[in-house]
C-alpha positions in Angstrom: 8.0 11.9 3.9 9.2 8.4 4.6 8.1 6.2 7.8 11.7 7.1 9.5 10.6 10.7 9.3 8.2 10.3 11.7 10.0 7.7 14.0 7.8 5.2 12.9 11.1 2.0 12.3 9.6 -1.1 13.1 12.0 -4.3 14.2 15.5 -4.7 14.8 16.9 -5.2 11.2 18.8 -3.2 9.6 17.6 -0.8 6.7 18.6 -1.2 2.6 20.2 1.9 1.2 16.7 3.1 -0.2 14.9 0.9 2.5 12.6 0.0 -0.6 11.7 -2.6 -2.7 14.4 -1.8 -5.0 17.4 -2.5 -2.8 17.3 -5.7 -4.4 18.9 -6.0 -7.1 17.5 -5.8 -10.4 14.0 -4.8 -9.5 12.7 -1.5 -10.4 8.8 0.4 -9.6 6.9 3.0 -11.6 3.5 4.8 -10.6 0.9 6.3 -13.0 -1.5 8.7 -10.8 -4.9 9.5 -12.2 -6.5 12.5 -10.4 -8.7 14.3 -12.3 -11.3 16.5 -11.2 -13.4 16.0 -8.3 -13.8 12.3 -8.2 -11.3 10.2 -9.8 -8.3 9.6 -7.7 -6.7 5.9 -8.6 -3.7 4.7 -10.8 -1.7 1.6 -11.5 1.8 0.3 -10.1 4.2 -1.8 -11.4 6.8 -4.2 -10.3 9.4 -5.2 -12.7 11.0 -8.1 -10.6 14.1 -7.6 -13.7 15.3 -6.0 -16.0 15.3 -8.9 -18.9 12.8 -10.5 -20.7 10.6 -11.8 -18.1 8.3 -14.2 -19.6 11.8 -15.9 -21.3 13.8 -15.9 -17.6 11.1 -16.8 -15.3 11.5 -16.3 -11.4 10.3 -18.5 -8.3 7.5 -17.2 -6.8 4.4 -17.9 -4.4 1.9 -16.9 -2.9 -0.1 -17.0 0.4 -3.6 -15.9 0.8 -4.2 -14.5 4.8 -8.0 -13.4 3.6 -9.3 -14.1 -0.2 -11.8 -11.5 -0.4 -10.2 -10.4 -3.6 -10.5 -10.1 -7.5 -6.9 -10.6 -8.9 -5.7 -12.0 -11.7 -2.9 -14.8 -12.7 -2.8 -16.4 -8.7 -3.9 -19.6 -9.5 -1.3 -20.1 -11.8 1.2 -18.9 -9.7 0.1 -21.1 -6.6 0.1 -24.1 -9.6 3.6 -23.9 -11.4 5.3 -21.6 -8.5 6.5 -18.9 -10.9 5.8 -15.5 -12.2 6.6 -14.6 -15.8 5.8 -11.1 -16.3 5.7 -7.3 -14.3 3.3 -7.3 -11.3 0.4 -4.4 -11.6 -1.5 -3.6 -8.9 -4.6 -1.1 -9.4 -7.9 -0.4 -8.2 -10.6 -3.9 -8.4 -12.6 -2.4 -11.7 -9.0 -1.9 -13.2 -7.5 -5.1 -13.0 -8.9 -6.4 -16.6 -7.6 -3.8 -18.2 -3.9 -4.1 -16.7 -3.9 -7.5 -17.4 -4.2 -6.8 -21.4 -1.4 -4.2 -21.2 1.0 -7.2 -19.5 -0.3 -9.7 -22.5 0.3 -7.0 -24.8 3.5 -5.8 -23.0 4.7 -9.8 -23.4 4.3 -10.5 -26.7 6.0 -7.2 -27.9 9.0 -9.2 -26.1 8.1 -12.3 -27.1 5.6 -12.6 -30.4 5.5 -16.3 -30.5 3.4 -15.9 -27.4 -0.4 -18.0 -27.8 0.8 -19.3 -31.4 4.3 -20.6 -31.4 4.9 -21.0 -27.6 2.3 -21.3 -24.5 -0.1 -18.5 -23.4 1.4 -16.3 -20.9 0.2 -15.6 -17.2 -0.6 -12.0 -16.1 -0.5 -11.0 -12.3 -2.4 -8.2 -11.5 -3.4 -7.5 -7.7 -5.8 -5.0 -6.2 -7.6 -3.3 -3.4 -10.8 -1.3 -3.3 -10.5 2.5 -3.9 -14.1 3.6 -4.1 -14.4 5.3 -0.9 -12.1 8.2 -2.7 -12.2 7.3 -6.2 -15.5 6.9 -8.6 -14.7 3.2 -9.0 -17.8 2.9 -11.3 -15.9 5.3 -13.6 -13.3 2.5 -14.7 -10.7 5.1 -14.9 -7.7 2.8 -15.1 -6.7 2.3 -18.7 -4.5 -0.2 -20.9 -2.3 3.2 -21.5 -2.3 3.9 -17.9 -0.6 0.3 -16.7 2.1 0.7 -19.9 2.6 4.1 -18.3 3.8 2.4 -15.1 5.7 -0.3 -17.0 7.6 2.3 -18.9 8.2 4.8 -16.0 9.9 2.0 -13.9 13.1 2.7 -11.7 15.0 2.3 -8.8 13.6 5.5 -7.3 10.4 5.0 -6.1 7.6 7.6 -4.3 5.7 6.0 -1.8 2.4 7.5 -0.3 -0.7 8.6 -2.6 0.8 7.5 -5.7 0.3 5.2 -8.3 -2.4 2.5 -7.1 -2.4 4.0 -3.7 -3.7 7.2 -4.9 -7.1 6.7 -3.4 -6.6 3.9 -1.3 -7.2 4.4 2.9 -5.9 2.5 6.0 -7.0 2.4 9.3 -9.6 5.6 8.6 -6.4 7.5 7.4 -5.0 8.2 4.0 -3.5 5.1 2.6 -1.9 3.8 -0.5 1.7 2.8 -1.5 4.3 1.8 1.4 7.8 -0.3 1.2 10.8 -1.2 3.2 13.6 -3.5 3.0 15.9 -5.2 4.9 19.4 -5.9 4.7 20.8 -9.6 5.4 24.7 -10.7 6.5 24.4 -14.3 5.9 27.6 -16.5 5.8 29.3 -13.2 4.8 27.2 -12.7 2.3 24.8 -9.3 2.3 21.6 -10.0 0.8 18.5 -8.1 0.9 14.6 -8.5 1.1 12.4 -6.2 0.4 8.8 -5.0 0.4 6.1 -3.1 -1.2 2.5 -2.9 0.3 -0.5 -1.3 -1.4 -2.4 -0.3 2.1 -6.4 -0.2 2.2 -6.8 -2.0 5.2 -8.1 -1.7 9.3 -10.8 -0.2 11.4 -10.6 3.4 12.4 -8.7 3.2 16.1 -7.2 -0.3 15.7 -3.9 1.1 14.3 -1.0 0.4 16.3 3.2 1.9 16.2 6.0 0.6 16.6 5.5 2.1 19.8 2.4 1.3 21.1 0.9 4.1 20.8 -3.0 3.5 19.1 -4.0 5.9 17.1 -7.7 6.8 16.3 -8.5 9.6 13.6 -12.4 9.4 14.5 -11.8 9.4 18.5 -12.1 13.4 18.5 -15.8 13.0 16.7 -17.3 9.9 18.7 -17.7 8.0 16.0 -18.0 3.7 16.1 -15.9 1.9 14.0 -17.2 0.1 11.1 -16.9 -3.2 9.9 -13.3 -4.1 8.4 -14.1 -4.0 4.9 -10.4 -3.1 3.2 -7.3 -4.6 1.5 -3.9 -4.5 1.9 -1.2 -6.3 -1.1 2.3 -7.3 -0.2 5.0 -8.0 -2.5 8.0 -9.8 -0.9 11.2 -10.1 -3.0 14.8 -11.4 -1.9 17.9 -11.8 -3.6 18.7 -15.0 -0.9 18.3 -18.2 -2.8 15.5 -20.0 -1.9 13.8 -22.7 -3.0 9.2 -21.9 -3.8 8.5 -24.0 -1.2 10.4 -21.5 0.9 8.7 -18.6 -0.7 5.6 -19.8 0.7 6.8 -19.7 4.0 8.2 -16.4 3.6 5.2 -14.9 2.1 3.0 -16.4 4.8 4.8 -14.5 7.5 3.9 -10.7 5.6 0.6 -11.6 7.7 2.5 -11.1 10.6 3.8 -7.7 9.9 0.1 -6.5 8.9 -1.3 -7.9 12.4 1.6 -5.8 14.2 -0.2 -2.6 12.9 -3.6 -3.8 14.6 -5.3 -5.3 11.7 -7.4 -9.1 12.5 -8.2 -9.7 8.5 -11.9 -8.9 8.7 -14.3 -11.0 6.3 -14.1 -8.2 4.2 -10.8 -7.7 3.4 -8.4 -9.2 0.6 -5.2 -9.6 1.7 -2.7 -11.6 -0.3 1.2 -11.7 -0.3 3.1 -12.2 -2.9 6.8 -13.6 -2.5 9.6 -13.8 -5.4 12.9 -14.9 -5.9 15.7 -13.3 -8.1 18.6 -15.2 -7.6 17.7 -17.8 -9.7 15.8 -17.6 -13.7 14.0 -20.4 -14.9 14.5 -20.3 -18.5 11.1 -20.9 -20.4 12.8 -23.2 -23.0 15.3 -25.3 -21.3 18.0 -26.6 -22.8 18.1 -30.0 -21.1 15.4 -32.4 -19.5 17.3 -31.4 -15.9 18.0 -28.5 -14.8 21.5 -27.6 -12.9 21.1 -27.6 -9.1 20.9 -24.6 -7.5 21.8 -22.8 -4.3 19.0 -23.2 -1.4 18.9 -21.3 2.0 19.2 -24.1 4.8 15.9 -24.4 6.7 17.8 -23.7 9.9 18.5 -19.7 8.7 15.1 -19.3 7.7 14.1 -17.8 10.6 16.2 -14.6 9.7 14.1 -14.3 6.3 10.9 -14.8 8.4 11.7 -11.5 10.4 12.8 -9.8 7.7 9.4 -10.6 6.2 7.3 -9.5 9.0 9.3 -6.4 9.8 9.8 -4.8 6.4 5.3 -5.2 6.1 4.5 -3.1 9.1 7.3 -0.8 8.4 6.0 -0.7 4.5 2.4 -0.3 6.2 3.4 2.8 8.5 5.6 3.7 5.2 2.3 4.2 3.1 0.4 5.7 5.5 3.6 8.5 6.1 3.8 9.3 2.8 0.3 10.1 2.1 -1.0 13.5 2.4 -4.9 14.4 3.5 -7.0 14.0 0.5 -10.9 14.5 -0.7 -12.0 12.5 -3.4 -15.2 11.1 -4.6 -19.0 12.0 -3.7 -16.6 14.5 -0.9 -15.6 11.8 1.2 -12.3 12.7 2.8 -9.2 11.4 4.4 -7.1 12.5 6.8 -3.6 12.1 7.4 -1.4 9.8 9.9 1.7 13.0 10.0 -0.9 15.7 10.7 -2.3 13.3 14.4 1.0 12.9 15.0 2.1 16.6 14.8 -1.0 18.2 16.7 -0.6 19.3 19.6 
């Protein structure tokens, strides 16, 4: 079940063909889903931005931070040299070390001069807080588990509990993996941004729709809400061209689309965006001191990419928490589901 399903559009924009991640060009999403027994419920999802060697034909990228309570790996470098260089996994927190070997290892199968011949090579792995459902002590997430995600990548892509949303929770609900995308006319052009939200985020009752509508799953039990203490990960990706200063922009504006599904960014919570580029490689070994110039979006059209941002989030948001299916998990903690409030009578 998609977000649409459930009349939950958000913005004016129109819609990709898959309204996903992957109606941009090139890019392409695998899931590997760990639940096993009574307690382990987590997973790993990757983001092949495309389908070439990535670490060889580099893409602009940046990156904004809205709340850095967060233990991922390879931001600094991308916030340095405004690039990424290899897949993007996101996982639980206890399973981002062990992700980030399967990308080194995954990059030197491609490119074995890697660390010897040729420079070290930057691993981006993002990550949100699963122990509510999942035995996080358990490190679960394996080096076989993030090459399963690699190698399961494609344009079809299951949103919901899978992957690293499989025991993730937003707003008191069911959480996890969420995307939309957005389709651009620009200068006659169609272009497309897209993106893909691992959703762990809000307070019980602060969840907003696109209609107003609040929704509380703890109202019927009198419960208070507790502290905000979750995560939510955007990926942004656009086939425009843009220049990285304009990434950051557009990345800084995912924070808008989060706060139109109720969230504030509690002290607690790690929420990061992530914005990249794919009109344009940057070749690892250039051929020439210069490079060629390059096509750039005029500042006075950015506005358009700036909705796009905002409004493909929340929808992404909604989109994750859609998908996802009640679930009980670790130590019998439980989650509910957004489609089963919004079906009750």
């Amino acid at each position: 079940m998609r977000a649409r399903d459930l009349g939950l559009a958000w913005g004016e924009l129109p819609p990709g063909a898959r309204n996903a991640i992957t109606d941009v060009p090139g890019i392409r999403v695998g899931h590997r889903t760990r639940v096993e027994g009574a307690a382990i419920r987590t997973g790993v999802t990757a983001i092949l931005p495309h389908g070439g060697n990535i670490f060889r034909e580099k893409l602009p990228a940046a990156i904004h931070v809205v709340n850095g309570f967060g233990k991922s790996a390879g931001l600094m470098q991308v916030e340095e040299l405004g690039e990424i260089e290899t897949p993007i996994l996101l996982t639980n927190t206890f399973g981002v070390p062990a992700c980030a070997e399967a990308i080194i290892r995954h990059a030197i199968a491609g490119e074995p001069r890697i660390g010897r011949e040729t420079s070290t090579v930057n691993p981006v792995v993002m990550e949100c807080n699963d122990g509510h459902l999942n035995d996080i002590q358990a490190l679960a997430v394996t080096r076989e588990d993030a090459e399963a995600a690699i190698a399961a990548a494609g344009e079809a892509m299951e949103s919901g509990a899978v992957g690293a949303g499989t025991g993730m929770s937003c707003y008191g609900l069911k959480g996890g993996i969420g995307t939309a995308s957005r389709r651009l006319s620009i200068d006659g052009e169609t272009f497309h941004l897209g993106a893909l939200v691992l959703a762990n985020f809000g307070r019980p009752g602060d969840l907003r729709l696109p209609d107003g509508r609040r929704i509380d799953p703890r109202a019927d039990r009198g419960l208070g809400a507790p502290p905000e203490r979750g995560s939510v990960i955007v990926v942004l990706a656009t086939d425009v061209p843009v220049e990285g200063r304009q990434l950051r922009r557009v990345a800084a504006r995912a924070g808008a689309g989060i706060a139109w599904t109720g969230s504030f960014w509690g002290h607690g919570s790690g929420d990061i965006a992530l914005a990249f580029g794919t009109a344009h490689r940057l070749p690892h070994e250039p051929e020439a001191a210069f490079l060629p110039p390059r096509r750039a979006l005029s500042e006075s059209r950015i506005d358009l990419l700036f909705r796009a941002a905002a409004e493909a989030t929340a929808e992404a948001v909604m989109d994750a928490l859609a998908a996802a299916g009640p679930m009980e998990g670790f130590a019998g903690h439980r989650r509910g589901a957004l489609r089963d409030l919004l079906s009750a009578p």
